[in-house]
GUDOZA-36712 format. One record per residue: y, x negated, z of N, C-alpha, C, O, CB in turn; residue in one letter. Coordinates in steps of 0.05 Angstrom, whole numbers, plus 5000, padded with zeros to 4 digits. Each point is the difference from the previous one (the first is absolute). Last residue first. Glycine has a CB too. Layout:
YXZYXZYXZYXZYXZa
...
END
This chain:
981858256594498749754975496650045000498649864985505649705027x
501451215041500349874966499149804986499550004976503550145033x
494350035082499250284974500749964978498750014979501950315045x
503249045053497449934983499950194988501349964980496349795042x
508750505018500749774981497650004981499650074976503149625058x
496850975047500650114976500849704971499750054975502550465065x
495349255050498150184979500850044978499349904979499250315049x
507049055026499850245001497450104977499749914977505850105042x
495748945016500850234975498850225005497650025000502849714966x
497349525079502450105020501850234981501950145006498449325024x
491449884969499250335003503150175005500450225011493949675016x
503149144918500250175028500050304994499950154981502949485042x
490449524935502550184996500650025025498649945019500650314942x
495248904988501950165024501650265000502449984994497949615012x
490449884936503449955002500150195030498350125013504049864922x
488949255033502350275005502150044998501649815001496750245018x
497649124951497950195002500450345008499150194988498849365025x
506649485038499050134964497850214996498150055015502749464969x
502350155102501050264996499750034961500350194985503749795070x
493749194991498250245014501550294992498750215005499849465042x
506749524931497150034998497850225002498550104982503049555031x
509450545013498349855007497749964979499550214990502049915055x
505750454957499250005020498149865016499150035022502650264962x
501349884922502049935010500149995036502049945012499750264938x
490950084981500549635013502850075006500749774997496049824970x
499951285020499449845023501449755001501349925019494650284982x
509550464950497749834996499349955024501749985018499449844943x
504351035037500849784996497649794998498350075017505950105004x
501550824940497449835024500849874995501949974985494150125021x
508850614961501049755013497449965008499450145019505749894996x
496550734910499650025031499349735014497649995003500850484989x
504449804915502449945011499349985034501649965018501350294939x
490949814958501350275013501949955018500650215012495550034984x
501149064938499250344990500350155014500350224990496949724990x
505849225050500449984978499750324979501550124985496949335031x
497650275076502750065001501150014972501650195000498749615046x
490950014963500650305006502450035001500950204990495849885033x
501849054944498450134975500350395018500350204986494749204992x
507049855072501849994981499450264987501450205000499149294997x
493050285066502150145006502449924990501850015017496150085017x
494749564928499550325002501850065018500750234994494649814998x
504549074999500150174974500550304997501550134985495749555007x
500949735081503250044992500550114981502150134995498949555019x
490550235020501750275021502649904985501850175000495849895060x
493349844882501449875016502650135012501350164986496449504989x
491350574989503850054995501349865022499250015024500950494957x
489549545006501349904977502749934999501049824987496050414996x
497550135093499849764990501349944985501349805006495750195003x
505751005024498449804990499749744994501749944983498150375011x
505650025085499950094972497349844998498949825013506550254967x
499550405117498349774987499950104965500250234993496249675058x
511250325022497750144983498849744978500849874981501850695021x
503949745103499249754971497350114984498050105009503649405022x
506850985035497349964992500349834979501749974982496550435032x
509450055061500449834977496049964991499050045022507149654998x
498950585074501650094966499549914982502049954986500950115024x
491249945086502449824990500950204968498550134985499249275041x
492250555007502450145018502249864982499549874979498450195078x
493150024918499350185022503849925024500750075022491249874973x
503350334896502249815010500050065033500450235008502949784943x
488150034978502250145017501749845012499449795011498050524996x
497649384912499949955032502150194998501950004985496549505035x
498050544890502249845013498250105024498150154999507449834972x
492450054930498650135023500849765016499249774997496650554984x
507450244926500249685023499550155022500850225009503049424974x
495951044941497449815000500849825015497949885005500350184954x
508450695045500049784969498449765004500949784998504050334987x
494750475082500950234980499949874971499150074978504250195057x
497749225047497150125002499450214969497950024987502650005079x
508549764963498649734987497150025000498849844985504849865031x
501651005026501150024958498149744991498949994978507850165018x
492950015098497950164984501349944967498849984978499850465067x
505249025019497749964994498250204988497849954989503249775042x
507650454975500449874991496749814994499449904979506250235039x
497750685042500350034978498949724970499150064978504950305057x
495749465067497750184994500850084967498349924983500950305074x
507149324982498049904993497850094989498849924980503049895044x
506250725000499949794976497349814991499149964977505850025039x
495550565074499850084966500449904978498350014982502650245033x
500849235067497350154996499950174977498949924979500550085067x
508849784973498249794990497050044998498649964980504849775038x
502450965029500749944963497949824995497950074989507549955006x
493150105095498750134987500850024970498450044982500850165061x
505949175013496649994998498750254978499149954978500949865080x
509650284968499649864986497349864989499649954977504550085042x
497250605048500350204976500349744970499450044977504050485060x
495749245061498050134984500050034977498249934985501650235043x
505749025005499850405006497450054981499149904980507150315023x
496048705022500150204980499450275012498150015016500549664949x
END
């Protein structure tokens, strides 16, 4: 990967953990790769709730358990959506 491709992703991410810091989830910095998992509360289940975001704002996560056991409990985004996207949803 080029720089100039690193440093996009880097912003995106950076953009994207502060919006989730911004709306009370207190996520792990994503420390590489395109994409972060964001732990949920006990209560919600990852298929639900990533039906339930794509459904109201059209922005694709994806459940943990589709990644395994161990991945219930979170969902998945990527980072590979331009700034300006996310602003809108």
């Amino acid at each position: 990967m080029g720089t100039a491709v690193i440093e996009n992703i880097k912003s995106r991410r950076d953009f994207v953990s502060n919006y989730l810091h911004d709306l009370g989830l207190d996520i792990p910095d994503p420390m590489g790769g395109f994409y972060t998992w964001i732990p949920l509360p006990k209560l919600l289940d990852s298929k639900g709730l990533a039906t339930e975001i794509i459904e109201e704002t059209g922005v694709i996560v994806f459940p943990g358990i589709g990644f395994g056991e161990n991945g219930e409990g979170h969902i998945r985004i990527s980072l590979v959506q331009d700034i300006p996207v996310w602003k809108q949803r």
